[in-house]
DOKOL-972440 format. One record per residue (C-alpha): x negated, y negated, z negated; residue number from 0; residue in one letter. Coordinates in steps of 0.5 Angstrom, whole numbers. Layout:
DOKOL-972440
+-------+-------+-------+-----+--------+
|     x |     y |     z | num | residu |
+-------+-------+-------+-----+--------+
|     X |     Y |     Z | NUM |      a |
...
+-------+-------+-------+-----+--------+
***
This chain:
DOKOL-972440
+-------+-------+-------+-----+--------+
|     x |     y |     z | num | residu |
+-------+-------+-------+-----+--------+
|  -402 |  -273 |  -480 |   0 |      x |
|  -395 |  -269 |  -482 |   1 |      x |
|  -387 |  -271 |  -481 |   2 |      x |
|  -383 |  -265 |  -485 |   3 |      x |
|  -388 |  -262 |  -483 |   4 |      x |
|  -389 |  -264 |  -476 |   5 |      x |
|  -396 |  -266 |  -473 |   6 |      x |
|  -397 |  -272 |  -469 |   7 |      x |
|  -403 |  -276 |  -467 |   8 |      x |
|  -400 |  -282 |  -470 |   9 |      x |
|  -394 |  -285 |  -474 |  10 |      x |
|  -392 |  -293 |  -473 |  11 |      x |
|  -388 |  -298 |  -477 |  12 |      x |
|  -388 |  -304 |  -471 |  13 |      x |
|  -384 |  -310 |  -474 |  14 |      x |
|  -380 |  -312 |  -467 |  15 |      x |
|  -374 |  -309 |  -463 |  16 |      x |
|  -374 |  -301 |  -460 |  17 |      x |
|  -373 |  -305 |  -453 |  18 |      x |
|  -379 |  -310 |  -455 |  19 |      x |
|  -383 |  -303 |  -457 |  20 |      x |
|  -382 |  -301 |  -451 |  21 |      x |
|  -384 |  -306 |  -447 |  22 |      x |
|  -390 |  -307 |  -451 |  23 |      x |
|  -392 |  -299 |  -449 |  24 |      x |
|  -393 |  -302 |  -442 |  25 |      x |
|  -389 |  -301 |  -436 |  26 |      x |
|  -384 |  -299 |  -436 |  27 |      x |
|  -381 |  -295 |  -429 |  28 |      x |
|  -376 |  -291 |  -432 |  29 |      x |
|  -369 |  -292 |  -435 |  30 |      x |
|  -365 |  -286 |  -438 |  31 |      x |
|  -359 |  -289 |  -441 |  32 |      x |
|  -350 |  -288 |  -441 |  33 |      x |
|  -351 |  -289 |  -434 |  34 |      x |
|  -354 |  -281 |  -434 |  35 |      x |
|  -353 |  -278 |  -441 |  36 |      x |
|  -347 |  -281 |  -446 |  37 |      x |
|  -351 |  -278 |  -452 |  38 |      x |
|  -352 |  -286 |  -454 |  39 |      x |
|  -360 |  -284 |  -454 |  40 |      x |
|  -364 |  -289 |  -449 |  41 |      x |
|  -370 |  -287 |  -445 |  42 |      x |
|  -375 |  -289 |  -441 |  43 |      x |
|  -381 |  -287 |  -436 |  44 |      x |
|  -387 |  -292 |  -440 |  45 |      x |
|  -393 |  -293 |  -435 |  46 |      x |
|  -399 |  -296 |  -440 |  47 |      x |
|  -405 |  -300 |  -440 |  48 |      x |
|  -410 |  -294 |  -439 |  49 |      x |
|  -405 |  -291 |  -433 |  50 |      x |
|  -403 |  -286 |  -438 |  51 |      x |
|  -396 |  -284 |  -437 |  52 |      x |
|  -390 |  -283 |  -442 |  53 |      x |
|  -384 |  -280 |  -443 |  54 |      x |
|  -381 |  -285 |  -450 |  55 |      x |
|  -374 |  -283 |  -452 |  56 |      x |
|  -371 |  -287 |  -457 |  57 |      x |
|  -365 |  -287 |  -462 |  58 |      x |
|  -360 |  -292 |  -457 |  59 |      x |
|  -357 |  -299 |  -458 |  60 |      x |
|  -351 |  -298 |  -460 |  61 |      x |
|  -349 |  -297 |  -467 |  62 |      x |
|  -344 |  -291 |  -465 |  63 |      x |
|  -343 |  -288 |  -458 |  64 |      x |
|  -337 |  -289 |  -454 |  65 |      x |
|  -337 |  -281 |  -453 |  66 |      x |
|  -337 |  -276 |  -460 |  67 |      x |
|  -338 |  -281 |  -464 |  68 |      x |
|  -346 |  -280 |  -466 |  69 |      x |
|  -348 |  -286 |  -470 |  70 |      x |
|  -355 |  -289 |  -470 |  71 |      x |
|  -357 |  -286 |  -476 |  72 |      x |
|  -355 |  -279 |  -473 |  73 |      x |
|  -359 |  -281 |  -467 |  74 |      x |
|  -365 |  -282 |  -471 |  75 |      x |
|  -364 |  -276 |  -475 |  76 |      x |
|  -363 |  -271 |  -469 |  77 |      x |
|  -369 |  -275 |  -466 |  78 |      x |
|  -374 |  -274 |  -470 |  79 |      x |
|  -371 |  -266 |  -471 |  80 |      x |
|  -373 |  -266 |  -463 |  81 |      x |
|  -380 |  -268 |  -465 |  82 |      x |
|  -381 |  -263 |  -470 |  83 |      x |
|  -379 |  -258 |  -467 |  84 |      x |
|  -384 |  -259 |  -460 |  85 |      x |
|  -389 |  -259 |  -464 |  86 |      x |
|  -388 |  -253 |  -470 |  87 |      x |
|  -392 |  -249 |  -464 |  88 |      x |
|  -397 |  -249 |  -458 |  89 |      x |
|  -392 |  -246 |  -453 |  90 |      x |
|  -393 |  -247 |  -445 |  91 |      x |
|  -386 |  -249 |  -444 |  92 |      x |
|  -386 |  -254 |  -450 |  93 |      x |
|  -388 |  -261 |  -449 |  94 |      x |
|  -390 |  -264 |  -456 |  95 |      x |
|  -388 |  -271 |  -459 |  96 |      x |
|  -395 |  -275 |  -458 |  97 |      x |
|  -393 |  -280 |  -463 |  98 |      x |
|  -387 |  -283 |  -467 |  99 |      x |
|  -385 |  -290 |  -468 | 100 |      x |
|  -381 |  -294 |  -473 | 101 |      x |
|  -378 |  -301 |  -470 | 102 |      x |
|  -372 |  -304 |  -474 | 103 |      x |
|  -367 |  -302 |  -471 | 104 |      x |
|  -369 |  -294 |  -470 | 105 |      x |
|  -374 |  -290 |  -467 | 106 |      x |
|  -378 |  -288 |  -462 | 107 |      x |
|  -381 |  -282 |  -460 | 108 |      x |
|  -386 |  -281 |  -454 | 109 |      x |
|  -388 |  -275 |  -450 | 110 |      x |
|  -393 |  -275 |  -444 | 111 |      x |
|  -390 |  -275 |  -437 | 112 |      x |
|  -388 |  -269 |  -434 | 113 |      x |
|  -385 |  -269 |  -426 | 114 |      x |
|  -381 |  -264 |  -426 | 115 |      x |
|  -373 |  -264 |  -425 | 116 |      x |
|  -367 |  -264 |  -429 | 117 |      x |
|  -363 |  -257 |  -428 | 118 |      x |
|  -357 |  -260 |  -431 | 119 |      x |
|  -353 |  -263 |  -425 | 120 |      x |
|  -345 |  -265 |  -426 | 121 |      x |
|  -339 |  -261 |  -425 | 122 |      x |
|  -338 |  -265 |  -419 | 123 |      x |
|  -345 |  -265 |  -416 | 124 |      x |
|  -347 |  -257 |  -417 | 125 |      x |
|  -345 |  -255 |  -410 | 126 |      x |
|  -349 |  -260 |  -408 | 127 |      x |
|  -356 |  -256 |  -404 | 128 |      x |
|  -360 |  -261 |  -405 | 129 |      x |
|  -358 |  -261 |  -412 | 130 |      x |
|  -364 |  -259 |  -417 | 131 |      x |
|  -359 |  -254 |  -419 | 132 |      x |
|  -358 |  -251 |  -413 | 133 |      x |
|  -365 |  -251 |  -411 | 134 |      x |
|  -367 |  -248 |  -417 | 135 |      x |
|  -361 |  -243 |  -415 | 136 |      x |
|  -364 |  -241 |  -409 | 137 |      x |
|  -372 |  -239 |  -411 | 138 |      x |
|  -374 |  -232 |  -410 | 139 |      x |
|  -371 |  -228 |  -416 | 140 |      x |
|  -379 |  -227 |  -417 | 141 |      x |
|  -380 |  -234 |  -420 | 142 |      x |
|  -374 |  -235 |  -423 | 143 |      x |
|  -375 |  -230 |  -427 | 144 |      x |
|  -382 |  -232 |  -429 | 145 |      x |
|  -380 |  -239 |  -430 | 146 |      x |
|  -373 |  -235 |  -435 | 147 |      x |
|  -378 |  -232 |  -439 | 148 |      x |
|  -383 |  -237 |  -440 | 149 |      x |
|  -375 |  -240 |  -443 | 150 |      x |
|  -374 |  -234 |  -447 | 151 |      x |
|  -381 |  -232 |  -450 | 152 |      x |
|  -380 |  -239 |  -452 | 153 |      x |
|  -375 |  -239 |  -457 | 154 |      x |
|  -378 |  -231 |  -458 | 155 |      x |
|  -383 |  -236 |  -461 | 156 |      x |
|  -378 |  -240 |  -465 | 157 |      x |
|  -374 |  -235 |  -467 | 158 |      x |
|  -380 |  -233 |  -472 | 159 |      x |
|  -381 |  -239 |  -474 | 160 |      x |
|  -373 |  -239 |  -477 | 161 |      x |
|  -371 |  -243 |  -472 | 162 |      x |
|  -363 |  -242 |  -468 | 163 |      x |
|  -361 |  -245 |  -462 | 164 |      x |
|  -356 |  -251 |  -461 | 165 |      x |
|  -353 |  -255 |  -456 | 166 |      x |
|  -358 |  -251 |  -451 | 167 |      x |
|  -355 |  -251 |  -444 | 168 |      x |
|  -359 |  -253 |  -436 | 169 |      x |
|  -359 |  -260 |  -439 | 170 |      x |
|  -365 |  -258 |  -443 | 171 |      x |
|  -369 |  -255 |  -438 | 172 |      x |
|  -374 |  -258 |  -432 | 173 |      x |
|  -377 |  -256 |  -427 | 174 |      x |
|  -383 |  -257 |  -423 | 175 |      x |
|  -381 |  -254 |  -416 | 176 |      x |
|  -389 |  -256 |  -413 | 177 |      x |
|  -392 |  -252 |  -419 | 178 |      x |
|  -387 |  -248 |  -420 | 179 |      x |
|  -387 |  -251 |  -428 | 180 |      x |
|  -381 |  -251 |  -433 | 181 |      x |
|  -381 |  -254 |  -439 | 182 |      x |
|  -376 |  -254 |  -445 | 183 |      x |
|  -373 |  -261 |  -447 | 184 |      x |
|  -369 |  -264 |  -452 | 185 |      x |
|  -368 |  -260 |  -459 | 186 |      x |
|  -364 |  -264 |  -462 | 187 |      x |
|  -358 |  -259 |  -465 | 188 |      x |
|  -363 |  -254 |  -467 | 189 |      x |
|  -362 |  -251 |  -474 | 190 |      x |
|  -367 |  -248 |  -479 | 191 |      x |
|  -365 |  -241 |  -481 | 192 |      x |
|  -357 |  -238 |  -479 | 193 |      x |
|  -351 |  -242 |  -481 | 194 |      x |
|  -344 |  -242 |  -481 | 195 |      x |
|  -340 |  -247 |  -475 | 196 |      x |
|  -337 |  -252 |  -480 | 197 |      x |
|  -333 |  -256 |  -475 | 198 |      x |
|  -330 |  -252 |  -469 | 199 |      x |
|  -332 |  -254 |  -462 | 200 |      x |
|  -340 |  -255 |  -463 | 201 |      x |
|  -344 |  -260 |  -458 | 202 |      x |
|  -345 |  -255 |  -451 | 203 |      x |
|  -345 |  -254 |  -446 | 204 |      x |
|  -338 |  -250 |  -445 | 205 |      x |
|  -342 |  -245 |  -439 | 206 |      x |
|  -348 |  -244 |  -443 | 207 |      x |
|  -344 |  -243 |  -450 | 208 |      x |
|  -342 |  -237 |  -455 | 209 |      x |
|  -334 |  -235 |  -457 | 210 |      x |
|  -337 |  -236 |  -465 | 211 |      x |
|  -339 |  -243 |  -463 | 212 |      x |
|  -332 |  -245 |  -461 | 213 |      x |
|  -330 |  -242 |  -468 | 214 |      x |
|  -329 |  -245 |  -475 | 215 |      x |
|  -332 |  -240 |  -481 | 216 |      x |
|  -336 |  -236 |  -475 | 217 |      x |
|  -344 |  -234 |  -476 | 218 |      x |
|  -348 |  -238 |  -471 | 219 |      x |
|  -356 |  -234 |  -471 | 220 |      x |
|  -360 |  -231 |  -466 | 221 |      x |
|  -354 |  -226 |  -463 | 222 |      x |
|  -351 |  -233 |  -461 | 223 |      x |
|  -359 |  -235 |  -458 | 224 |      x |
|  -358 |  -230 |  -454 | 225 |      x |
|  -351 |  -231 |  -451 | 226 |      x |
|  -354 |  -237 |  -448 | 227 |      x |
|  -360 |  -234 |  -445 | 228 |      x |
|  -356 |  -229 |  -443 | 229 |      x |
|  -352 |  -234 |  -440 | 230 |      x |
|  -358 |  -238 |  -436 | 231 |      x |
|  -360 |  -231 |  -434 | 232 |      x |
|  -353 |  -230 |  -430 | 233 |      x |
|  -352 |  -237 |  -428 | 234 |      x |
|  -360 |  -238 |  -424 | 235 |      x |
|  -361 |  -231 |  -423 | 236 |      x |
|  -356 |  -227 |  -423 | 237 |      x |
|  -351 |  -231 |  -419 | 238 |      x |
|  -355 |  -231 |  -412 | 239 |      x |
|  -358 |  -224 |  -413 | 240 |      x |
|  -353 |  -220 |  -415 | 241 |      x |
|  -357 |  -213 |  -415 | 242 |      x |
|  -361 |  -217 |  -420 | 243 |      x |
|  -363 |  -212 |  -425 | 244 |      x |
|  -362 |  -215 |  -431 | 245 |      x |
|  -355 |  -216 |  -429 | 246 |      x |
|  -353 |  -210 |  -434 | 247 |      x |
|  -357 |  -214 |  -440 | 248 |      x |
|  -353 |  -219 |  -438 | 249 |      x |
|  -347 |  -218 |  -438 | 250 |      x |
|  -348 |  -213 |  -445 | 251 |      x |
|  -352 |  -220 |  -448 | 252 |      x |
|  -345 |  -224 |  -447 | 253 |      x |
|  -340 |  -220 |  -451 | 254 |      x |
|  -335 |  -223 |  -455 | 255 |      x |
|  -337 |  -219 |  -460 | 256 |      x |
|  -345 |  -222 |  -463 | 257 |      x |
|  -345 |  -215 |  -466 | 258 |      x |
|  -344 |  -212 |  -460 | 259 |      x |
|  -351 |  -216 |  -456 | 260 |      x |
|  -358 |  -214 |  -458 | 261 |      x |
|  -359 |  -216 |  -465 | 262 |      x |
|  -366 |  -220 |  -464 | 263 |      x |
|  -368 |  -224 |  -460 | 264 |      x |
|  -374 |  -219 |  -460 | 265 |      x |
|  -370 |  -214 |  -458 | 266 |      x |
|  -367 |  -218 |  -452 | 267 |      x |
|  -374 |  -220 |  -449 | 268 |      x |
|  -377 |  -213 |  -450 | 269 |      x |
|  -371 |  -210 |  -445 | 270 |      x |
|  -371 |  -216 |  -441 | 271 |      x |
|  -378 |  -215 |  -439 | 272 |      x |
|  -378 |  -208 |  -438 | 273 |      x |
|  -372 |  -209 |  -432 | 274 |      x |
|  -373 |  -216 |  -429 | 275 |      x |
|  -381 |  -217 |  -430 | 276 |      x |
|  -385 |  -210 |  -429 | 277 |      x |
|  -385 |  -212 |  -421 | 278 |      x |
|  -388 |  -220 |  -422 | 279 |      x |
+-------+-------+-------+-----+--------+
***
């Protein structure tokens, strides 16, 4: 069964609620709304019949949020643009949308469960030492670096499928500390092929973001793709070890100029793991 493309094991129109849809997936015994994220995006841990355990995330109560004004349709839109993008490939760091369901107010994704933890941690809490920002921070360089790689090969893979990079920051990452897993989540300002920034400020994280995504008229493609993992690279790696040999990629992958940083995203792996991975 296919969605724009998209391969999903099934596809539902259910004649109630979004929150009567999650409800009837089983029990739920997770809530991720405005109390977390001002996205207006609501989402649920959902426990079923059978024991399995779902990540639903679904387009939000509201018609429009109270932070950047995103309508439900917007959100339903971006919803299922996340969900097409988790199943474009088969990827380690990927976790696919399992199903999509349509209720009468919006939309409803599930995913499997993943334990890991969010490494976004908000401003006033990132020095916090039991923050998973920090602790993830504090790793051995060796396995923050596989786990940057897995993120890097990651958007490597989607770069060949045409797809560039939006709104990727530490929010989108999760980490499994016990198995040392990380998964890439939330793909919702993606775009397929290059474009040109429209607006201004895009949506982003302003640590993570490139000078061409603050200007309007400015090309937003690969070389931008790779100012963010550059950027992840310094901000987990590179700021706890800063003899780290990447740090030179570093620094040359987040000029303000994008003719001046590696040209492909490729290019920028292919250095990447000849200095930072030849010793794991």
């Amino acid at each position: 069964m296919t969605h724009n493309g998209l391969v999903v094991t099934e596809k539902a129109e259910v004649s109630c609620s979004i929150r009567e849809a999650v409800h009837q997936l089983g029990e739920v015994f997770a809530v991720f709304d405005s109390r977390t994220q001002d996205s207006g995006h609501v989402s649920y841990g959902v426990r079923d019949d059978l024991g399995r355990q779902w990540f639903v995330k679904t387009s939000g109560d509201d018609n429009l949020t109270s932070a950047g004004g995103a309508t439900r349709d917007d959100r339903v839109r971006a919803l299922l643009l996340s969900a097409e993008v988790s199943t474009l490939i088969v990827h380690p760091a990927l976790i696919p949308a399992e199903r999509i369901m349509r209720a009468h107010d919006g939309v409803l994704t599930l995913s499997a469960w993943f334990g890991g933890e969010l490494l976004h941690s908000p401003r006033e809490r990132r020095d916090d030492p039991d923050e998973p920002f920090r602790r993830f921070q504090r790793l051995p360089a060796s396995e923050i670096a596989t786990a940057l790689d897995l993120v890097i090969d990651l958007h490597v893979r989607l770069d060949a499928e045409g797809w560039t990079a939006g709104d990727l920051y530490d929010g989108c990452l999760m980490y499994d500390f016990p198995s040392r897993t990380v998964k890439v989540i939330d793909f919702e300002f993606y775009h397929h092929g290059p474009y040109r920034n429209e607006v201004g400020r895009l949506p982003g994280s302003t640590r993570f973001m490139a000078p061409e995504e603050f200007t309007k008229g400015a090309v937003i493609d690969a070389r931008t793709t790779v100012f963010t993992l550059a950027q992840m690279i310094e901000v987990f790696l590179v700021h706890q070890h800063v003899d780290h040999p990447s740090s030179a990629l570093a620094r040359a992958a987040t000029r303000a100029d994008p003719s001046e940083r590696p040209a492909s995203l490729l290019e920028f792996q292919r250095t990447w793991r000849s200095v930072a991975m030849h010793e794991i």
